[in-house]
TORKOL-4160 file (C-alpha; in steps of 0.2 Angstrom, whole numbers, padded with zeros to 4 digits, m for minus):
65
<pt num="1" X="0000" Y="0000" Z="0000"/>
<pt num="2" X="0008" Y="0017" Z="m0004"/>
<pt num="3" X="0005" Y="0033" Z="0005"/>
<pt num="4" X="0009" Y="0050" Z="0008"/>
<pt num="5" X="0029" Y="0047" Z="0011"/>
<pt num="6" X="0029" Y="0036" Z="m0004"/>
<pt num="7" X="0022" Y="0051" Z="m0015"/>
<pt num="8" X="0033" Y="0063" Z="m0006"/>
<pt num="9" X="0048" Y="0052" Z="m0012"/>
<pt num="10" X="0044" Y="0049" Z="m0028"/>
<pt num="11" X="0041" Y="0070" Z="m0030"/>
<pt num="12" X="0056" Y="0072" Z="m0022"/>
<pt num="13" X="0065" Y="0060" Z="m0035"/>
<pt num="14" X="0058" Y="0070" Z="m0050"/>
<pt num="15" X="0043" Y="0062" Z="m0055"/>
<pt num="16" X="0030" Y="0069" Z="m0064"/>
<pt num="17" X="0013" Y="0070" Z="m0056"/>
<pt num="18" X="m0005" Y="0069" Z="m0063"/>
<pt num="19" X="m0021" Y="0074" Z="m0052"/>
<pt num="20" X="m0036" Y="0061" Z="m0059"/>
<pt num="21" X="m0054" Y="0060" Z="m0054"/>
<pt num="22" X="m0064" Y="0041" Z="m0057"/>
<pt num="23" X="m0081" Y="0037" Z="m0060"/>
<pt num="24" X="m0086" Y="0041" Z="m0041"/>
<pt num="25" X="m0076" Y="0057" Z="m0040"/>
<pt num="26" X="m0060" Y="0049" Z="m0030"/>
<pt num="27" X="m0046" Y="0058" Z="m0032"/>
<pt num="28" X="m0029" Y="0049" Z="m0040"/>
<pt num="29" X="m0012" Y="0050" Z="m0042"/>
<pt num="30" X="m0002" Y="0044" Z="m0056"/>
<pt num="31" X="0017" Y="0047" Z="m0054"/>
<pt num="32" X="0029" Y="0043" Z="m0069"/>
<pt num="33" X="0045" Y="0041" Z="m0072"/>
<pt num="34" X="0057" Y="0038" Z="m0083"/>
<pt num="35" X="0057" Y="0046" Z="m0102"/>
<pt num="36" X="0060" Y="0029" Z="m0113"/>
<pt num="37" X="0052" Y="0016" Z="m0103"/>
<pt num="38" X="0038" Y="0024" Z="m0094"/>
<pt num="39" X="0034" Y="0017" Z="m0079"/>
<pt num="40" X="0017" Y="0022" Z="m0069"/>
<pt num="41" X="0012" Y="0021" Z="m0052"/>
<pt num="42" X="m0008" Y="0025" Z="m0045"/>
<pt num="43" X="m0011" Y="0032" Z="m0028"/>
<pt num="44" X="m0026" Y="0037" Z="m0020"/>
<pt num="45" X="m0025" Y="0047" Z="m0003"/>
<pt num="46" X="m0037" Y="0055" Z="0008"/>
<pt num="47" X="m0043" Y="0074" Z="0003"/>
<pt num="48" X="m0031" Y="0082" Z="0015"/>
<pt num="49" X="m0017" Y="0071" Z="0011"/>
<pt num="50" X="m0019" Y="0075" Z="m0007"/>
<pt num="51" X="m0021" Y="0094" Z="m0002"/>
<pt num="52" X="m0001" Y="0092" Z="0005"/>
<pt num="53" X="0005" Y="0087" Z="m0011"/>
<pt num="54" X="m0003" Y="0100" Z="m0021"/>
<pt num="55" X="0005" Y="0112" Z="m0007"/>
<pt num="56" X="0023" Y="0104" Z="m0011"/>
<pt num="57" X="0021" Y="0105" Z="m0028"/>
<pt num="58" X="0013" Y="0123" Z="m0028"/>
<pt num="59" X="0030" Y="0128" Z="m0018"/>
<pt num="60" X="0042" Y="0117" Z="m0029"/>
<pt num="61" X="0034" Y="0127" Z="m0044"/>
<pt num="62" X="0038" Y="0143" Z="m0035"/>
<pt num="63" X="0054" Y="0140" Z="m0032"/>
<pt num="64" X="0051" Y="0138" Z="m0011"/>
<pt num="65" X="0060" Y="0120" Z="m0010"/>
């Protein structure tokens, strides 16, 4: 089972991340990896777990590392 250190790793390694919503409106995470064999990994966390990623990434975007 992965969780929010696991996302928080894989961000940190340089992944890219993608926000994705199913059927039921749950929220996922796909991280990839890698430019010539992609390799895709799903997550689903709780709302306010998710809401901590987009803040890391918001301040990685800004430059606030």
């Amino acid at each position: 089972m992965h969780d929010l250190s696991f996302v928080m790793q894989r961000i940190a390694a340089g992944d890219r991340v993608y926000f994705s919503y199913d059927y039921y409106g749950k929220v996922w995470i796909t991280l990839s990896r890698g430019r010539i064999f992609k390799r895709k990994t799903e997550v689903r966390l709780p709302p306010e777990e998710i809401a901590r990623v987009k803040d890391v990434l918001r301040a990685r975007r800004q430059g606030k590392h």
